[in-house]
N, C-alpha and C positions, 0 to 999 in steps of 0.2 A: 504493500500500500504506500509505504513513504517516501519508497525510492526503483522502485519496480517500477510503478506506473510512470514515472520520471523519464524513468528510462526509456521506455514502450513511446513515449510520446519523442523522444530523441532519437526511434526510429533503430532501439538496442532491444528491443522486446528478444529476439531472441540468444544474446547475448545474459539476458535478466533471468529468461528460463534456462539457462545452463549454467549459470552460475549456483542459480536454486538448486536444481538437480542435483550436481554433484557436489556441494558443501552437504542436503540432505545424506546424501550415500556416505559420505565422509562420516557425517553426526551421527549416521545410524551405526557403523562399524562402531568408532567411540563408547558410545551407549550399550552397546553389546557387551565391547569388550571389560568396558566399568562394572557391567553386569558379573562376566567371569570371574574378575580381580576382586569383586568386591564380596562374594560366597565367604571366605575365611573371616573378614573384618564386618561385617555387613553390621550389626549390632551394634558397635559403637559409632559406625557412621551414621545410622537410623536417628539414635540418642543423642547425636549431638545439640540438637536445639531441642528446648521446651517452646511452651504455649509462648512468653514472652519476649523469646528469639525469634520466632514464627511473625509474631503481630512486627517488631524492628523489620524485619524481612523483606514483609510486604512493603512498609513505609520506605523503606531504602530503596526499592523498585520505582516508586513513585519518584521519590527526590532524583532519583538520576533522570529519569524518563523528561520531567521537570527542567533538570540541567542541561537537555541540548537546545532550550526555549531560545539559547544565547542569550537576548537582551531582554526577553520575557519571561524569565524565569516565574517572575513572583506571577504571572498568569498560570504560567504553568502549575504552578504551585496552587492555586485557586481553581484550574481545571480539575486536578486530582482532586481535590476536596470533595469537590462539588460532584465527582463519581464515584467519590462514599458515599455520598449522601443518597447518589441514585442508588446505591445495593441497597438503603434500609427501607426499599419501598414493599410492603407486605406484609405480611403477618411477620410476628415476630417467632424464631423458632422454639422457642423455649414457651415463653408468656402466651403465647398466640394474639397480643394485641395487635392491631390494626395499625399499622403506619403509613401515611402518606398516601391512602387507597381511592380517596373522595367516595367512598362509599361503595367503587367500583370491583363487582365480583372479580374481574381479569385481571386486577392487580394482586390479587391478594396472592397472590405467586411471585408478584416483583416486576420490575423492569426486566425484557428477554436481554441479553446479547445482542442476538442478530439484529432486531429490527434500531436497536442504536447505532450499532457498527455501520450497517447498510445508510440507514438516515448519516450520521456525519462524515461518513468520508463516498459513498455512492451518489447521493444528491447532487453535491457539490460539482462532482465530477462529471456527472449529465448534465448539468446544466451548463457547466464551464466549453461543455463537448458540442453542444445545442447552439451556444453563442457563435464558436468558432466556424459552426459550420462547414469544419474539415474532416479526416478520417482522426483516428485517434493519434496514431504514428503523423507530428507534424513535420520528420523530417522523413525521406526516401530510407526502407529499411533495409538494410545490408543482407547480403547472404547467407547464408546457411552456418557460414562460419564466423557468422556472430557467435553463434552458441559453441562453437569451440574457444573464441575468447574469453565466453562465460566458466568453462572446463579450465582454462589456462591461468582465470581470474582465481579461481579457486584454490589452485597451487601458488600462484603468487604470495596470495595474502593465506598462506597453508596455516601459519602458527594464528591467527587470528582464529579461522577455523576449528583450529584444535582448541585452543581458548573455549569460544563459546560452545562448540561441544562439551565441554567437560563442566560448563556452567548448565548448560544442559541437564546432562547428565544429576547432578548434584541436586538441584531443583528437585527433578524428578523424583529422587530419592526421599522429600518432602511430602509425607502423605495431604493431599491436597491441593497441593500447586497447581500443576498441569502445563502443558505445551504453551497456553494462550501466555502464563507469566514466564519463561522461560527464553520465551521468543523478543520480551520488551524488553527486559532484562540483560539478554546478548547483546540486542540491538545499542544499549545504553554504553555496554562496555564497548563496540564497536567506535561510538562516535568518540567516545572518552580517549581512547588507547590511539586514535589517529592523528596525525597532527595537522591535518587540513580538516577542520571540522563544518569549514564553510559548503565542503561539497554535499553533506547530508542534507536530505529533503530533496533535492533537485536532480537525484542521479548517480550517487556515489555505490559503485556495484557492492562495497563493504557492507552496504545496509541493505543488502540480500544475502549477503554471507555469510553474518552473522546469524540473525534468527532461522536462514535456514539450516543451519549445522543444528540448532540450540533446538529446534521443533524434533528433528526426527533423533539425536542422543535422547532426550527427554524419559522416549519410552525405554529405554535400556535401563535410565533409573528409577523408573517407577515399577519395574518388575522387580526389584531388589526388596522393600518393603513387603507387595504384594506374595514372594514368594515366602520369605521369611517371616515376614507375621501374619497374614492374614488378611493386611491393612490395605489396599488397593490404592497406587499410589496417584491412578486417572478416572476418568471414565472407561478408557479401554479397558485397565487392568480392574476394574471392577465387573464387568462381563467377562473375563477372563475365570476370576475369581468363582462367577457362577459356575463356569464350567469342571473345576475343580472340583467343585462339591455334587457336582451333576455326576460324574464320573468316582466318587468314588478317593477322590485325591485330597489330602488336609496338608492346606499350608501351613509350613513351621522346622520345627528342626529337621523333621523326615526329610524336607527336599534339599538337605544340606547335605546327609547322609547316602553315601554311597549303596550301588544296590548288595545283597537281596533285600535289606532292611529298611532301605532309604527309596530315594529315586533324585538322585545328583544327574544322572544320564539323563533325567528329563530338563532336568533345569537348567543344563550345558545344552538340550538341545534348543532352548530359546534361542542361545547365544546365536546359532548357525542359521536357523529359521528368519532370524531379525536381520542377518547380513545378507545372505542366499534370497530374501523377499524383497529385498529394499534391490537390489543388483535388477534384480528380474523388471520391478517395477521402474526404476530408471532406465536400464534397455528400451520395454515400450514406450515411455514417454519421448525419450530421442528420438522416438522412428515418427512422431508427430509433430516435431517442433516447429517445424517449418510449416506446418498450417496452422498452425497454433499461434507465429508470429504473422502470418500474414493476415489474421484477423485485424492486426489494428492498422491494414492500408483502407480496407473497406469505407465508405463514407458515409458518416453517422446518418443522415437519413436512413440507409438501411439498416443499420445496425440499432437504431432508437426504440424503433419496436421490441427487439429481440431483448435488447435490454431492460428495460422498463417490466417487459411480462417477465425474468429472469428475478429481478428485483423486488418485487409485490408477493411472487412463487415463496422466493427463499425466505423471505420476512413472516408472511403466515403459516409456512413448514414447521416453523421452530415448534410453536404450541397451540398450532392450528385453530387460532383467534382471530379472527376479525378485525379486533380493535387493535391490533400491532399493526396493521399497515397504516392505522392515525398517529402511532407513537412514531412507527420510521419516518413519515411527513412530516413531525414535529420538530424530529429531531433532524432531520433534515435542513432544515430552514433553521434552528441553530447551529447546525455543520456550517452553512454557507454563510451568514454572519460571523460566525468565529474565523472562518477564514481569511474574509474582507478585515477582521479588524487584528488578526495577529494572534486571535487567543488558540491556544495549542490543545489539539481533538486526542492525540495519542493518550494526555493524560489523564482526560473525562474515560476514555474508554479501560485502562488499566483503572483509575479506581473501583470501575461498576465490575471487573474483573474478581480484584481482591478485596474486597470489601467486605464478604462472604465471609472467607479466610478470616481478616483482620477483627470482623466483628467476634468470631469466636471466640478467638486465641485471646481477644483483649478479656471479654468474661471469664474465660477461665484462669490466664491470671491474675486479675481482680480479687477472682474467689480464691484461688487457691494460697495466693502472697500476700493481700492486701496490695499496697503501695509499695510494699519491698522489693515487687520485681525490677524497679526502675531500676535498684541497685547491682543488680545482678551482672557479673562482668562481661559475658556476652551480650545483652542489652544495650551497656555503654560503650564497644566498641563498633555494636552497629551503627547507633546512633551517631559516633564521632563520624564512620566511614561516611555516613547521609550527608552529615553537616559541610561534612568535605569535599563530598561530589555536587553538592547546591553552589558551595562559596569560589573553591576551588576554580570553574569558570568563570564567574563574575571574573575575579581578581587578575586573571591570567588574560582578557580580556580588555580590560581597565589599561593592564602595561601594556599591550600590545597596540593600544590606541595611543598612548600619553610617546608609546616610540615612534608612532606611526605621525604623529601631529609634531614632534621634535624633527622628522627630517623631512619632511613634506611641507611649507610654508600655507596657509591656509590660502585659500580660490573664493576669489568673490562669487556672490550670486546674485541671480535677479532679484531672487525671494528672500525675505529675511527669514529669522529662524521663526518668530513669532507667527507670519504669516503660512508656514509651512507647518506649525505645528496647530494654525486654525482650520487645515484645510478637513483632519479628522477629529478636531477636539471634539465636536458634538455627538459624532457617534458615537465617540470612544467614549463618552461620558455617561450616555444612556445607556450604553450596553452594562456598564461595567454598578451603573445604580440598578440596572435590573435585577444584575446578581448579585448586590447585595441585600436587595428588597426581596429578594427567592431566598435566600438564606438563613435572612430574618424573621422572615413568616417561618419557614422550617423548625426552627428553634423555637419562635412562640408557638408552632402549634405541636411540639412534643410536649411544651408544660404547659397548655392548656387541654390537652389531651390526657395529660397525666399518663406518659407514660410509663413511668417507674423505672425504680433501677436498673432491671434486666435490659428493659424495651429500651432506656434511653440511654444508657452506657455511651453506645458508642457513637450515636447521632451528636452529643454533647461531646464528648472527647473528641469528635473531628469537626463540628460545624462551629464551634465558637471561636477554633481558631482559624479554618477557614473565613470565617464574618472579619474577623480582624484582616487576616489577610486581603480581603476584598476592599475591604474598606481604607487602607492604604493602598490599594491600586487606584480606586477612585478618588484620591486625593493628586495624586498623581497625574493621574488625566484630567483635574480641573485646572491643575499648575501647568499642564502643558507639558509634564515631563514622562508620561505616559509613553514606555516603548509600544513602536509600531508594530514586534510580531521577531520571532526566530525562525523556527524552523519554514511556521506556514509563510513569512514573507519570502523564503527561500524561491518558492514557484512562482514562476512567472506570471502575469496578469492577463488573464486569457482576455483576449479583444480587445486589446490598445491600440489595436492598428486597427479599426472600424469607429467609424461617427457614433458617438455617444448615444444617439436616438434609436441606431441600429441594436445596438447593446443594450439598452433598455427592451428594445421590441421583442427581441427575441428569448430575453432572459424573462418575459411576464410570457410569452408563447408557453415555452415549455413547462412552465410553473403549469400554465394553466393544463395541459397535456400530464401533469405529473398528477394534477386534480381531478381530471376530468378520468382519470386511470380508473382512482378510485371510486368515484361515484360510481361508473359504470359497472366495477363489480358489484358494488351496494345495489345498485338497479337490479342489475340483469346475472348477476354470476359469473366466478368465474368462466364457465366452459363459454357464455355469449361475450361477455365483455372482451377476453381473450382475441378472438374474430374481426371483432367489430371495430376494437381500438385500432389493434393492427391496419384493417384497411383503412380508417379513414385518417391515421397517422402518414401510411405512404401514400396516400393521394391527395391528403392537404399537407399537410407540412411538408411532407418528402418530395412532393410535385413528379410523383412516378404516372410511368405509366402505366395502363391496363393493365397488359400481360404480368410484366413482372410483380404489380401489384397483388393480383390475384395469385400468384404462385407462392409469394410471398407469404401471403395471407393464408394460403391452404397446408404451406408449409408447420406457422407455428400454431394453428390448432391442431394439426394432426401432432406435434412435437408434444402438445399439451393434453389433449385428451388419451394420447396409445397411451404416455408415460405416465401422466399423475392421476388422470382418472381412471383408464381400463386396465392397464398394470398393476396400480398401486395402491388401487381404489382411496385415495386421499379425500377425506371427510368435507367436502367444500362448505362455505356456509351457502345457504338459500336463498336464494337471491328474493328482493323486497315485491318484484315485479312478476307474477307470474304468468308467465307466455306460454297460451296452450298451442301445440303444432298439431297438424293433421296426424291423426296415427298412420304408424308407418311409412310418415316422413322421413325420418331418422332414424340409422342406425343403432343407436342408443337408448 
């Protein structure tokens, strides 16, 4: 997402998937082999953190993720806040009180994942895609042996790789964690460990190298927990897990133990299974890369549709709700203001990650310590490493400009500073009192709600000093000293080279097209909506013709109906508008 796409649009797409590829194949051996090495010692690696190592952990994930904002840190640092605050929306798991639900039954599950991820970084990207009116690839895309630069990129930056592998891996080994923290995490030590940090966000193939090594080791260490204790260290190896017990197999010392008494022979065969599967599975992908990267020459008129129904599909798949394709449009349209103003999305999205995580581990050292856990000496050295990874840029930062303005004599400009820092103060001011007015209300309405020690732990321990933090951003942005943005000013301003009016027209088209999606499944269903949008997307907006319209169109209902409907029989909702057809109209 952060620098993949960068790439794709630099006309590297297939350069980006072979890099991915094989830093994964790499991570997976890693993971495997962690797995082998790690049978003898596994125990004390398990036990190295408690509940109040675990809560620093997650927090430390944050503050780096936070530290590559460059001159937005402290946004950064108020995005993560504010995606704790989105994991406490639900019932609470203990108390079962109600947080944050407005009353609504489909909350009481929480905020999905998907349909936030989709809304702030897909939105953005469609519409950015919509404006430009080009293919996605704005530059002409290389050959086939892009994706052996990507292969090449990988040995290059090998020790980097092996790094976030083994960051990977270790994670893993964290009952809980999972691939989705494992992958930020690398990514953070990526930007940290390099010394041109300006390339990330815009294309730097390191921020494909990292999380992909750090995704596929992961699972190498979460079968280490899982086989040893029982504790399943993902979702996967929790399905796993079932299978053991389906079968007859009890994780624990037995799988330590060689045979006839044990089954070690099985547990060494993960090792081979995990290397031998990942090999096979990178083979097939290579033998597709090259139509895999020539998707992004195509020109988004055609690809708009494909899109869009891709988007609304995988948003209601998660927990086949309705009301998630209004949360991704919400969140969506926060995606696309956070970007125009500079506030950092990767950090919203790891909060609502670990927040889960952090809210437990915080209860149960509470309970278990009191206040004493603060004390605890692995607590303080996570905590210093955070303080380090937040300040440590600032400051290194700071001399590289005070050197940079020492041998460089200052350039006059047109615009004074004052006048350039009025050109965003208004936005950047209302945005930034919005959130802290959402943060406000948040807090008043856990103690007006009453929700208790349990229920309010951790909403209180992350949102008051989020409220702070916000609240000196917005002082900031009334001074006029409010930075413009890190990572997100990174990308380029899609449509700078088109008349203002043009950019306007087409950036309310497609909103209206991203609206009109959804009503129409609201109306009609997905199986009509699907159809319907499709053609009248390529024959008004797309300005196609007939032929290929209609091809088009018959193309992704039948993509839609063989695979989600008659395959998969996926639970659609009902659509509001009942349309009765002739019998024996349809197939269906």
């Amino acid at each position: 997402i952060v620098d993949g796409h960068p790439m794709a649009k630099k006309g590297e797409a297939g350069r980006a998937l072979g890099a991915a590829l094989m830093s994964s194949l790499i991570g997976a051996i890693v993971g495997a082999l962690c797995l082998a090495l790690a049978v003898p010692i596994v125990r004390p690696l398990v036990l190295t953190f408690g509940s109040p190592e675990f809560f620093m952990l997650a927090l430390l994930g944050v503050g780096f993720v936070a530290a590559l904002s460059g001159g937005a840190i402290l946004k950064g640092l108020v995005s993560g806040g504010m995606g704790y605050l989105l994991a406490t929306i639900g019932l609470d798991p203990i108390s079962g009180i109600q947080r944050y639900t407005f009353g609504q039954l489909f909350l009481w599950d929480g905020i999905g994942l998907v349909p936030v991820t989709i809304g702030l970084f897909a939105i953005p990207e469609i519409i950015d895609l919509a404006v430009s009116g080009s293919s996605i690839a704005q530059k002409e895309i290389g050959k086939l042996g892009g994706v052996m630069q990507g292969v090449k990129d990988t040995f290059t930056h090998f020790w980097l790789v092996i790094r976030c592998s083994a960051i990977g891996a270790y994670i893993g080994v964290i009952p809980g964690m999972g691939g989705a923290i494992s992958q930020w995490v690398a990514y953070a030590h990526a930007v940290q460990s390099s010394p041109d940090k300006e390339r990330f966000g815009k294309g730097a193939v390191e921020g494909v190298l990292g999380p992909g090594a750090a995704n596929n080791s992961t699972l190498g260490g979460a079968l280490i927990p899982t086989i040893a204790f029982g504790v399943p260290g993902s979702v996967v190896c929790a399905i796993l897990l079932g299978a053991f017990i389906i079968h007859g197999i009890v994780p624990g010392p037995d799988m330590l133990i060689p045979e006839p008494k044990g089954h070690l022979a099985l547990t060494f065969s993960f090792v081979w299974i995990n290397i031998v599967s990942n090999i096979i599975t990178v083979a097939i992908c290579f033998l597709f890369l090259k139509q895999l990267a020539s998707i992004t020459s195509i020109r988004s008129s055609l690809l708009m549709p494909y899109i869009l129904l891709l988007i609304y599909l995988g948003t209601f798949a998660e927990k086949n709700a309705f009301e998630d394709l209004g949360v991704m449009l919400a969140f969506g349209a926060v995606g696309w203001v956070m970007v125009k103003l500079g506030w950092q999305r990767p950090t919203l999205i790891l909060g609502l990650v670990l927040g889960p995580v952090m809210e437990n581990r915080l209860f149960l050292s509470t309970d278990n310590y009191g206040l004493a856990w603060i004390w605890r000496p692995g607590v303080i050295i996570l905590f210093l490493v955070t303080m380090t990874g937040i300040f440590y840029p600032i400051i290194k930062e700071r001399r590289q400009k005070k050197k940079k303005g020492e041998s460089q004599p200052a350039q006059p400009s047109a615009v004074s500073q004052d006048e350039r820092r009025g050109v965003r103060f208004s936005w950047e001011t209302l945005f930034s009192l919005l959130v802290v007015a959402v943060i406000t209300w948040a807090m008043w309405e856990s103690i007006e709600k009453k929700f208790g020690y349990r229920a309010g732990l951790f909403p209180w321990a992350i949102g008051f000093p989020t409220l702070a933090l916000a609240i000196v951003q917005l002082g900031m942005d009334l001074l006029g000293k409010g930075s413009g943005g890190g990572m997100e000013s990174l990308v380029e301003e899609v449509g700078a080279e088109l008349p203002k009016n043009v950019v306007y027209r087409r950036t309310a088209e497609i909103v209206g097209w991203l609206i009109g999606f959804y009503v129409a499944v609201w109306l009609l269903g997905f199986s009509l909506a699907v159809p319907v949008m499709t053609l009248l997307y390529l024959k008004i907006a797309g300005r196609e013709k007939w032929p290929i319209t209609i091809i088009l169109t018959l193309v992704a209902w039948g993509f839609f109906y063989g695979l989600f409907d008659y395959a998969l029989h996926i639970p659609f909702p009902d659509p509001v508008l009942q349309i009765p057809f002739p019998k024996g109209l349809l197939p269906f």
